[in-house]
PDB file of N, CA, C and O in Angstrom:
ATOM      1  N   UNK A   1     -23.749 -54.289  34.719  1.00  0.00           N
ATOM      2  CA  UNK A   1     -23.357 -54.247  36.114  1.00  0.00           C
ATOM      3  C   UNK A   1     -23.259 -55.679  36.619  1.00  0.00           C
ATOM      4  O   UNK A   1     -24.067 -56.553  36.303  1.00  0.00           O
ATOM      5  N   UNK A   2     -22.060 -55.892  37.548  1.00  0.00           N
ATOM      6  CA  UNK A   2     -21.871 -57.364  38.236  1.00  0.00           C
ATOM      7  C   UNK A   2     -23.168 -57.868  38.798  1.00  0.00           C
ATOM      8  O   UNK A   2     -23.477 -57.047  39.662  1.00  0.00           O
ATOM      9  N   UNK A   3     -23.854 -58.573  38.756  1.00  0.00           N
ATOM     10  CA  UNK A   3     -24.894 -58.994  39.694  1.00  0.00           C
ATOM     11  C   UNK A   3     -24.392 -59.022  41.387  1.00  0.00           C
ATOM     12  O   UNK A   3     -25.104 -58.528  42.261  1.00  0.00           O
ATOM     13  N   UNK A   4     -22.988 -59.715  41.698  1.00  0.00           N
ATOM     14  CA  UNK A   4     -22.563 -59.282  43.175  1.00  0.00           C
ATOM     15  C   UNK A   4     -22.564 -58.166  43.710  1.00  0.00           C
ATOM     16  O   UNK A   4     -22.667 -57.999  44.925  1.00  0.00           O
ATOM     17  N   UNK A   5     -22.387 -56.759  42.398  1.00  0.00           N
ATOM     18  CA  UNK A   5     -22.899 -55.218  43.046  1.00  0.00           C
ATOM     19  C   UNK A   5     -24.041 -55.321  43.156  1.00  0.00           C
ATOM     20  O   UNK A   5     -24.188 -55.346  44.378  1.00  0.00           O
ATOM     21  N   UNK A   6     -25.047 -55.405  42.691  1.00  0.00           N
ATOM     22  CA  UNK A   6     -26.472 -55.474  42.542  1.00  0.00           C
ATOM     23  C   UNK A   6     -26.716 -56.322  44.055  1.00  0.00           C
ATOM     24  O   UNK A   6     -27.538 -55.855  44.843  1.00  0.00           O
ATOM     25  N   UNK A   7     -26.166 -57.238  44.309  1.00  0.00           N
ATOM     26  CA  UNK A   7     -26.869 -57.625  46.187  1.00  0.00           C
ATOM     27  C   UNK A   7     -25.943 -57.375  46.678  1.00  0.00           C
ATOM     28  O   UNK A   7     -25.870 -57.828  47.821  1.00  0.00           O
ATOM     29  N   UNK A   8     -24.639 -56.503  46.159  1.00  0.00           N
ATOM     30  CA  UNK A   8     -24.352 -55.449  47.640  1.00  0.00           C
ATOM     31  C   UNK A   8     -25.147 -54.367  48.035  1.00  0.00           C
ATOM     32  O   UNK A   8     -25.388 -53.965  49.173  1.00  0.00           O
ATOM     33  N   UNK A   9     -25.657 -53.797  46.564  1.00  0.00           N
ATOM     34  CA  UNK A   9     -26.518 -52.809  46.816  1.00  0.00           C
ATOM     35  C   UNK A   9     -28.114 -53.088  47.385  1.00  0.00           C
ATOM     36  O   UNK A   9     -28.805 -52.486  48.206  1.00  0.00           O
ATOM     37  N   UNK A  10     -28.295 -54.009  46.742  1.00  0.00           N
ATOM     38  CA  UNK A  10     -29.510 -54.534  47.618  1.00  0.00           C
ATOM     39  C   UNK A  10     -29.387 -54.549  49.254  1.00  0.00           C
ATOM     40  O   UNK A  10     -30.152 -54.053  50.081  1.00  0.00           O
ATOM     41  N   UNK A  11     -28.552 -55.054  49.387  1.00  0.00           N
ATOM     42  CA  UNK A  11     -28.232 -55.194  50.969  1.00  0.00           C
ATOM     43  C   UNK A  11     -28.547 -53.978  51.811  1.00  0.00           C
ATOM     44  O   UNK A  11     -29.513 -53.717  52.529  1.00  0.00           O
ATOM     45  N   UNK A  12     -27.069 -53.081  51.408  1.00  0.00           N
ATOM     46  CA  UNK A  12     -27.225 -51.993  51.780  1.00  0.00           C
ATOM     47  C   UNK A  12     -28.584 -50.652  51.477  1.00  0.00           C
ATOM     48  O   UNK A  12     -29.041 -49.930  52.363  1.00  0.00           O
ATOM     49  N   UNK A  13     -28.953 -50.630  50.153  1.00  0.00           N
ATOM     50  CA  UNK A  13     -30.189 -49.699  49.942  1.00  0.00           C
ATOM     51  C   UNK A  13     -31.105 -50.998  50.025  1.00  0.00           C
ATOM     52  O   UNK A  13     -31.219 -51.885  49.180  1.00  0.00           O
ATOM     53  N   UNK A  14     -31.932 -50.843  51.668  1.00  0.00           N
ATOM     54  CA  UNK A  14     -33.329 -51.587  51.910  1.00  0.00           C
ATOM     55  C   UNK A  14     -34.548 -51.052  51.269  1.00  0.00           C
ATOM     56  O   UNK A  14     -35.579 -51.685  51.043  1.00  0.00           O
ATOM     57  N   UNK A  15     -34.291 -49.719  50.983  1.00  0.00           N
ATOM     58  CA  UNK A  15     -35.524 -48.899  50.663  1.00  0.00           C
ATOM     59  C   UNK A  15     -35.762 -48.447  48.840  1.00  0.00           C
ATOM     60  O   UNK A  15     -36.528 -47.645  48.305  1.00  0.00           O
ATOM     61  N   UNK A  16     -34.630 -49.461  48.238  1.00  0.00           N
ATOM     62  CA  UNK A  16     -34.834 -49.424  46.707  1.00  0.00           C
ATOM     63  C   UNK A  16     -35.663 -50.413  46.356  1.00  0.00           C
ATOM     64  O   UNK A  16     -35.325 -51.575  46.582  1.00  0.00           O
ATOM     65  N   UNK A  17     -37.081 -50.073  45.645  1.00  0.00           N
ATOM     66  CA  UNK A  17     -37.635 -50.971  45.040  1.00  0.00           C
ATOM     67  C   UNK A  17     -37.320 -51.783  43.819  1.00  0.00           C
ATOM     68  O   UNK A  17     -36.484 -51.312  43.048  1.00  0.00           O
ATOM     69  N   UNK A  18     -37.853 -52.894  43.547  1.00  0.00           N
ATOM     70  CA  UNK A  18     -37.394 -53.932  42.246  1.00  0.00           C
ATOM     71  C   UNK A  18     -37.529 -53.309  41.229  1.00  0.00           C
ATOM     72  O   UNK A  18     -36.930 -53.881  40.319  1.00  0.00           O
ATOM     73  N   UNK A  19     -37.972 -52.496  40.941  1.00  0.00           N
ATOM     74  CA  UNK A  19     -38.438 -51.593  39.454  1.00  0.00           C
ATOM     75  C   UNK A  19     -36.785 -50.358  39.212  1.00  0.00           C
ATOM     76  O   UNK A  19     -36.111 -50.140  38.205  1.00  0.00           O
ATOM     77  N   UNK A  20     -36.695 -49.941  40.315  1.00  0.00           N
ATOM     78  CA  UNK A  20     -35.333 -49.496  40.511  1.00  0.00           C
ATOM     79  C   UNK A  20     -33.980 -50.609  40.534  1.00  0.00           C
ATOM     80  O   UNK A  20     -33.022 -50.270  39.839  1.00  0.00           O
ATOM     81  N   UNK A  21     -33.903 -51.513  41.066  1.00  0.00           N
ATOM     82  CA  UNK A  21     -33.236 -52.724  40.663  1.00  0.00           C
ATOM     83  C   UNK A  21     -33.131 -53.286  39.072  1.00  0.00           C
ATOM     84  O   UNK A  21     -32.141 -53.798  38.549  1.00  0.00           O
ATOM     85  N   UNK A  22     -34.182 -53.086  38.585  1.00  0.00           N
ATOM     86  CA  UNK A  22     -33.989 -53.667  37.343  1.00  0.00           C
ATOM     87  C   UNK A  22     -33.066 -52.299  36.445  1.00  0.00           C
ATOM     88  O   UNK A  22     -32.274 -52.428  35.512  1.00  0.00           O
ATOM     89  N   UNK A  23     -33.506 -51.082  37.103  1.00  0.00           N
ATOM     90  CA  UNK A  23     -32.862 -50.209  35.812  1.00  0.00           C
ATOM     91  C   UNK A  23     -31.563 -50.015  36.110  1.00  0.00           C
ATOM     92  O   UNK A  23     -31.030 -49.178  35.382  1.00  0.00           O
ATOM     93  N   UNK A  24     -30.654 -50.648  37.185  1.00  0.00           N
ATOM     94  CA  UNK A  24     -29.287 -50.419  37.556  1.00  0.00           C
ATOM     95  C   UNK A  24     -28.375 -51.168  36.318  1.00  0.00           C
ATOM     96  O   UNK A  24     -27.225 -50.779  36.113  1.00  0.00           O
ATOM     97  N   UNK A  25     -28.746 -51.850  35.818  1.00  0.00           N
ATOM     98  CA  UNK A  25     -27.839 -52.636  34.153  1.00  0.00           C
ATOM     99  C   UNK A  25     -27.895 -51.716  33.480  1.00  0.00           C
ATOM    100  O   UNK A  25     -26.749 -51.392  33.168  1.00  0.00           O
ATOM    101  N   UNK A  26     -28.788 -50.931  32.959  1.00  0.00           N
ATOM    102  CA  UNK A  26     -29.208 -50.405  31.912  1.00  0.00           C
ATOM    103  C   UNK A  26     -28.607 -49.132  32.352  1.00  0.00           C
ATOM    104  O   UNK A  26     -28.475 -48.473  31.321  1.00  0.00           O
ATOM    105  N   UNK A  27     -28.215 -48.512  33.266  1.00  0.00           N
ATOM    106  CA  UNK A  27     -27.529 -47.137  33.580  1.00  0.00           C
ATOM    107  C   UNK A  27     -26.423 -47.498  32.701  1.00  0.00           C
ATOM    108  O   UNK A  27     -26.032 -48.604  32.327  1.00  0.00           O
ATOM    109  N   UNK A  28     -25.801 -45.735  32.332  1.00  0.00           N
ATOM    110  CA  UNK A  28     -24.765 -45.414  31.591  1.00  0.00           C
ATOM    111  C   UNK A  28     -24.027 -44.767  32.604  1.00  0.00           C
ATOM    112  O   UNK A  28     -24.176 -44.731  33.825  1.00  0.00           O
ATOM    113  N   UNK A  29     -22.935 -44.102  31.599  1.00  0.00           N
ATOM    114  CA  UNK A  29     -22.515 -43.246  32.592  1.00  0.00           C
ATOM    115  C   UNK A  29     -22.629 -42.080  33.025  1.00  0.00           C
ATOM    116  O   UNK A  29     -22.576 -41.299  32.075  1.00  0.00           O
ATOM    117  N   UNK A  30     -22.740 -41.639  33.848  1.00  0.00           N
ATOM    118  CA  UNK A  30     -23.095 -40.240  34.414  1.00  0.00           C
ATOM    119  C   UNK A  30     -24.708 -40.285  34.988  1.00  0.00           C
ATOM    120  O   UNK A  30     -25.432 -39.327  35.259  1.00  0.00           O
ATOM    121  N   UNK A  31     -24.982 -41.640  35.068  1.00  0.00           N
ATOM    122  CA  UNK A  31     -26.542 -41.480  34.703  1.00  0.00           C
ATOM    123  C   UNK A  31     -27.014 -42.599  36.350  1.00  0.00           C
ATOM    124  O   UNK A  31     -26.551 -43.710  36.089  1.00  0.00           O
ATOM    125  N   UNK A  32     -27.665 -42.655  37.712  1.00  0.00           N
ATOM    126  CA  UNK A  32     -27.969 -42.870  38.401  1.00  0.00           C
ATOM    127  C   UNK A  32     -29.536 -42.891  39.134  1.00  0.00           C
ATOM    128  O   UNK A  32     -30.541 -42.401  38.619  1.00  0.00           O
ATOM    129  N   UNK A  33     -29.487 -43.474  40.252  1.00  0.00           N
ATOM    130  CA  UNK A  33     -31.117 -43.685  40.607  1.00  0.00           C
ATOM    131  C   UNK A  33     -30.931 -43.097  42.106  1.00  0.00           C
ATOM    132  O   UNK A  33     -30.209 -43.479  43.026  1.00  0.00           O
ATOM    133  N   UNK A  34     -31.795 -42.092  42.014  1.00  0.00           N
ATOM    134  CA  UNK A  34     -32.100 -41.138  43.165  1.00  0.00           C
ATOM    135  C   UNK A  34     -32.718 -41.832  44.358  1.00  0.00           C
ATOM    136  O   UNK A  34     -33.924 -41.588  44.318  1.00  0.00           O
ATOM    137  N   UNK A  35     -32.505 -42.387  45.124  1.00  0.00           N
ATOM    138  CA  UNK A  35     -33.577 -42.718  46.130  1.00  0.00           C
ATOM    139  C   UNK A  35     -33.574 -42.701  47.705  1.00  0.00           C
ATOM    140  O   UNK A  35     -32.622 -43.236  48.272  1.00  0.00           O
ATOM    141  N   UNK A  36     -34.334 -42.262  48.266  1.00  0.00           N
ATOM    142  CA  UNK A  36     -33.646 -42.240  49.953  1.00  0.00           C
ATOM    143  C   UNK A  36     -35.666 -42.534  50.559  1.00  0.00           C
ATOM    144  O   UNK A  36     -36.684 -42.556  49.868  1.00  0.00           O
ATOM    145  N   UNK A  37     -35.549 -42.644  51.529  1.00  0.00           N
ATOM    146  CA  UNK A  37     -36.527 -42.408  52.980  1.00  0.00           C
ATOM    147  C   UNK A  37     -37.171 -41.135  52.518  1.00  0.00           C
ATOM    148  O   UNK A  37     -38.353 -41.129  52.171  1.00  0.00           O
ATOM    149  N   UNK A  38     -36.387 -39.997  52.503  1.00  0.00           N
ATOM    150  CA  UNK A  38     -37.602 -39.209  52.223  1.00  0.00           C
ATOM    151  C   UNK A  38     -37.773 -38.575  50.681  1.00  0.00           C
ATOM    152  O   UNK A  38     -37.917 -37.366  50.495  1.00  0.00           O
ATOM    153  N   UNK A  39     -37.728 -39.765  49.382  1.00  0.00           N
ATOM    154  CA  UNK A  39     -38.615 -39.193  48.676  1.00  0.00           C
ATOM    155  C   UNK A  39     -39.621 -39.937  48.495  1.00  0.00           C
ATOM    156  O   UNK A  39     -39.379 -40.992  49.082  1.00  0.00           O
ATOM    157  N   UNK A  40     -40.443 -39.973  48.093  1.00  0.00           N
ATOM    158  CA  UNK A  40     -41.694 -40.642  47.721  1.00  0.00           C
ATOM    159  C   UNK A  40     -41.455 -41.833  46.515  1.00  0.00           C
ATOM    160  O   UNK A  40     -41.824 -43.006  46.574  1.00  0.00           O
ATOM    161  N   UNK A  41     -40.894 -41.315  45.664  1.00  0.00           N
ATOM    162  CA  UNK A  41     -40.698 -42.916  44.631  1.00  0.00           C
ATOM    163  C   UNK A  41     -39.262 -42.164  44.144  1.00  0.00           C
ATOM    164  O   UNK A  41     -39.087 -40.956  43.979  1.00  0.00           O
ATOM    165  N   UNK A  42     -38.161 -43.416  43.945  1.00  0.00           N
ATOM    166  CA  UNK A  42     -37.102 -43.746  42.958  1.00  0.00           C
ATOM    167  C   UNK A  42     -37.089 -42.521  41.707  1.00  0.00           C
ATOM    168  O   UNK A  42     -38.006 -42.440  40.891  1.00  0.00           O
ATOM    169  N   UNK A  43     -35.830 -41.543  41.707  1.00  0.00           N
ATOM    170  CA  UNK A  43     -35.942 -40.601  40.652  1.00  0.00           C
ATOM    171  C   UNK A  43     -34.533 -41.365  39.802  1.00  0.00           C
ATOM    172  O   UNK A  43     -33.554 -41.831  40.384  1.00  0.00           O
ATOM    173  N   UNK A  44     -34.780 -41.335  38.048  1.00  0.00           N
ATOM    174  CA  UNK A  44     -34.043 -41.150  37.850  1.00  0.00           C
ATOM    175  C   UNK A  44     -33.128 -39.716  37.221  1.00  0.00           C
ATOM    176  O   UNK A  44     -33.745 -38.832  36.627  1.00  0.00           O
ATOM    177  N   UNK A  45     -31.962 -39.645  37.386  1.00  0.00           N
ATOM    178  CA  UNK A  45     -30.670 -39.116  37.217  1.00  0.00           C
ATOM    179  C   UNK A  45     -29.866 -39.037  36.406  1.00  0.00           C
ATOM    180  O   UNK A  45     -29.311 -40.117  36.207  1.00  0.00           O
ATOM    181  N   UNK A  46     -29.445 -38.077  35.689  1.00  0.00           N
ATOM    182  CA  UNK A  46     -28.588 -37.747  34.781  1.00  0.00           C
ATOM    183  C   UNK A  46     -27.894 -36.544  35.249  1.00  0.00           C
ATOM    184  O   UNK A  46     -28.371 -35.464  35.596  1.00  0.00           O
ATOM    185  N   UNK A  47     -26.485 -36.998  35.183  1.00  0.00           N
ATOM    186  CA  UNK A  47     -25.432 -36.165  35.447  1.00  0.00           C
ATOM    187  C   UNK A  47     -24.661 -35.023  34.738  1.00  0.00           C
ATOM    188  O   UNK A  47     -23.991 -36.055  34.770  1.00  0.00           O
ATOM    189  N   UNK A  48     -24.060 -33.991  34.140  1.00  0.00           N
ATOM    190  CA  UNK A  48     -23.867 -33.378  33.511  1.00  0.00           C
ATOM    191  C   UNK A  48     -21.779 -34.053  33.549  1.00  0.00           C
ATOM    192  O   UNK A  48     -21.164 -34.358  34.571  1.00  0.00           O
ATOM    193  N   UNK A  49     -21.411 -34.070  32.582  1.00  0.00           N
ATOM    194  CA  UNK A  49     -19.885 -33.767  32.814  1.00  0.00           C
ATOM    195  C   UNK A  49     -19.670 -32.554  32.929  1.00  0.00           C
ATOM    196  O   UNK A  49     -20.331 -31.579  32.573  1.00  0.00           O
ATOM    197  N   UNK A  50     -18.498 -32.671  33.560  1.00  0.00           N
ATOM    198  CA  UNK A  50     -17.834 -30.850  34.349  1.00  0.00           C
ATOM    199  C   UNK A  50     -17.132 -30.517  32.893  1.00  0.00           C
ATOM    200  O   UNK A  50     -16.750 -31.299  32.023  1.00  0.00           O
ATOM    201  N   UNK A  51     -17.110 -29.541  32.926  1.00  0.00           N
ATOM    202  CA  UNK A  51     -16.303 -28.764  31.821  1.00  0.00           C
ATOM    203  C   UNK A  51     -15.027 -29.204  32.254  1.00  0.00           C
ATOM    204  O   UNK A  51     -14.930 -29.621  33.408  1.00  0.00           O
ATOM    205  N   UNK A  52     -13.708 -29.170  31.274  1.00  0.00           N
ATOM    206  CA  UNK A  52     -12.804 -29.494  31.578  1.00  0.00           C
ATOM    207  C   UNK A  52     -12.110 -28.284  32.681  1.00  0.00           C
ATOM    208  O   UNK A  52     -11.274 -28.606  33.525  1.00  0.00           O
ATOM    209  N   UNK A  53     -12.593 -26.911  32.516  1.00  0.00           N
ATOM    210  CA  UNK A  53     -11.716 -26.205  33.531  1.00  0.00           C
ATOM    211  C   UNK A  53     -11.895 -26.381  35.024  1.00  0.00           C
ATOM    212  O   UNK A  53     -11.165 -25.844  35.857  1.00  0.00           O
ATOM    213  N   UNK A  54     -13.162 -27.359  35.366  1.00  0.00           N
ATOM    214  CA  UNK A  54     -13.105 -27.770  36.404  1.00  0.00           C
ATOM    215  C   UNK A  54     -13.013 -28.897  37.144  1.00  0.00           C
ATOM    216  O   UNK A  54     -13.012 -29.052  38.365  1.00  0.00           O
ATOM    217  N   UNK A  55     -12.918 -29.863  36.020  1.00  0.00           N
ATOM    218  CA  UNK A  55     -12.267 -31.198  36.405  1.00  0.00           C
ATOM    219  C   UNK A  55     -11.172 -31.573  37.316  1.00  0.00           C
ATOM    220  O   UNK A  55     -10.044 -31.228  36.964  1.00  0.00           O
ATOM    221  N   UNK A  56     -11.294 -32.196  38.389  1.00  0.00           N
ATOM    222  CA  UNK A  56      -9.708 -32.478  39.073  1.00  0.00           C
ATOM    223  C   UNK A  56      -8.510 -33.037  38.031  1.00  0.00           C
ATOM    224  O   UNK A  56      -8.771 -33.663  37.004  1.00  0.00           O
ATOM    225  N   UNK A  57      -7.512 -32.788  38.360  1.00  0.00           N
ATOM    226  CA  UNK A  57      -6.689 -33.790  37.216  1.00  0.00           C
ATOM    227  C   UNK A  57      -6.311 -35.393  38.124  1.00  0.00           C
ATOM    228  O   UNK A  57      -5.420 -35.739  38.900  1.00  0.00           O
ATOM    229  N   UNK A  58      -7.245 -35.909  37.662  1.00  0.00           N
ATOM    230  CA  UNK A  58      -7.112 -37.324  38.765  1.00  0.00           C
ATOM    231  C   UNK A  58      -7.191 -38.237  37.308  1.00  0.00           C
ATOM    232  O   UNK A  58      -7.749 -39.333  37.339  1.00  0.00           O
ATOM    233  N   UNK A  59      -6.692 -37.799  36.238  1.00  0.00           N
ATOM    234  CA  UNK A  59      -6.809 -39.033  35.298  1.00  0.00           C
ATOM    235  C   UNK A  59      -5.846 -40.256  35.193  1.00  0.00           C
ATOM    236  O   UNK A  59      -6.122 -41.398  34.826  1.00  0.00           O
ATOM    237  N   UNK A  60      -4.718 -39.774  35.579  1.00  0.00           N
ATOM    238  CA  UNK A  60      -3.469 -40.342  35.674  1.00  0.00           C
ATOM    239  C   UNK A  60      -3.028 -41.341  37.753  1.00  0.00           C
ATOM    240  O   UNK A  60      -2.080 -41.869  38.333  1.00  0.00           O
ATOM    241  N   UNK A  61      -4.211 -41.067  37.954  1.00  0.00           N
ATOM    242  CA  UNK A  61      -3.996 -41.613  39.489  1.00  0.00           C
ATOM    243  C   UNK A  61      -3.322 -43.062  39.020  1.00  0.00           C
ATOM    244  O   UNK A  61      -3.850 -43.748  38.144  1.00  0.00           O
ATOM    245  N   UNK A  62      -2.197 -43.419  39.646  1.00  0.00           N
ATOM    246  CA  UNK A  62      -2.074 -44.752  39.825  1.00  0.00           C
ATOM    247  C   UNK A  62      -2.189 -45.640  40.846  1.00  0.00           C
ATOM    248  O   UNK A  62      -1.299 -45.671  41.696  1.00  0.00           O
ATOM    249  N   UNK A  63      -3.285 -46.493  40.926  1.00  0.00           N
ATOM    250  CA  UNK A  63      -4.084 -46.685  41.741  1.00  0.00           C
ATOM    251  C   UNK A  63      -3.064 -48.268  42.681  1.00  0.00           C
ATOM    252  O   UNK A  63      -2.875 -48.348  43.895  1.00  0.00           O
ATOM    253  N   UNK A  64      -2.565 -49.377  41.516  1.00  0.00           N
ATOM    254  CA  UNK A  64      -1.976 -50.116  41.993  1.00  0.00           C
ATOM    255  C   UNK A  64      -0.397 -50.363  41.406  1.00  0.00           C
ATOM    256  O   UNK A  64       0.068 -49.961  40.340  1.00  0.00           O
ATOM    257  N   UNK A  65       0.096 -50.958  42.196  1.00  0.00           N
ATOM    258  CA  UNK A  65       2.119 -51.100  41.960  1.00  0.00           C
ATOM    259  C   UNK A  65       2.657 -50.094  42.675  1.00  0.00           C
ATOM    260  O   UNK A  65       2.265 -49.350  43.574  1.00  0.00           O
ATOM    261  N   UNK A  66       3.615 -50.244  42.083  1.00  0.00           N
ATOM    262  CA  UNK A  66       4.721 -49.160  42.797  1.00  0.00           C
ATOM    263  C   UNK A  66       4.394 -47.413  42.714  1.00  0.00           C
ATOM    264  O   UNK A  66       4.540 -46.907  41.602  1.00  0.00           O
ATOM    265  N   UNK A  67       4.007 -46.604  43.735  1.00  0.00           N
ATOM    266  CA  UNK A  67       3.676 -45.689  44.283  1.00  0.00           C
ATOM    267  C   UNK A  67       2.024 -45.035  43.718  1.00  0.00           C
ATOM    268  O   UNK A  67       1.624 -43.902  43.447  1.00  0.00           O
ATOM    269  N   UNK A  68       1.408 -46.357  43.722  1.00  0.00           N
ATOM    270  CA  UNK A  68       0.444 -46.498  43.858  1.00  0.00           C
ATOM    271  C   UNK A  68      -0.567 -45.867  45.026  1.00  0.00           C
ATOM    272  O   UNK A  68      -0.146 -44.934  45.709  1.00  0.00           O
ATOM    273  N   UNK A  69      -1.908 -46.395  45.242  1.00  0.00           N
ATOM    274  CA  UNK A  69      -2.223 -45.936  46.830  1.00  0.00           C
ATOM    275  C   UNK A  69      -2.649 -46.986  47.288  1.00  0.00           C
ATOM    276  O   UNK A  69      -2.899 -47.201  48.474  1.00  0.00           O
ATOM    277  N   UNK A  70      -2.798 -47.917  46.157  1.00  0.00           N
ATOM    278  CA  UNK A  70      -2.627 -49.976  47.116  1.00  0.00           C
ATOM    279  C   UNK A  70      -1.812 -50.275  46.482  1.00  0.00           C
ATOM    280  O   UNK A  70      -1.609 -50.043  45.290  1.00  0.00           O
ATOM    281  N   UNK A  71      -1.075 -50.997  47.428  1.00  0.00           N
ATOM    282  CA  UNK A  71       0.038 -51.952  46.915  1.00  0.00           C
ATOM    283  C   UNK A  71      -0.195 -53.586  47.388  1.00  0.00           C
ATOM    284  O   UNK A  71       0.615 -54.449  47.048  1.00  0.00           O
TER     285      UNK A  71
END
């Protein structure tokens, strides 16, 4: 992970501790850190992938150029 995400996220999540900070590199994918005000300590998270029959078909989005959704 960029270290500039890491103190955006710092910024914005005040209530993530450094022990949770350190494991944000080491996440994969599908895989995240639970944390808000009301739980008691930092959970981590593992995500399931969707089966394909319920996947959006957003694989093909073209995101930049010509009919893109930034140009």
């Amino acid at each position: 992970m960029n270290p500039r995400d890491i103190e955006k996220i710092r910024k914005t999540v005040s209530f993530l501790g450094d022990s949770s900070f350190s494991m944000l590199t080491a996440l994969g994918q599908g895989e995240c850190i639970n944390s808000g005000p009301s739980l008691m300590m930092s959970r981590f998270v593992s995500i399931d992938e969707l089966q394909s029959k319920n996947k959006p078909q957003s694989n093909d989005v073209i995101l930049f150029g010509p009919g893109g959704l930034f140009t």
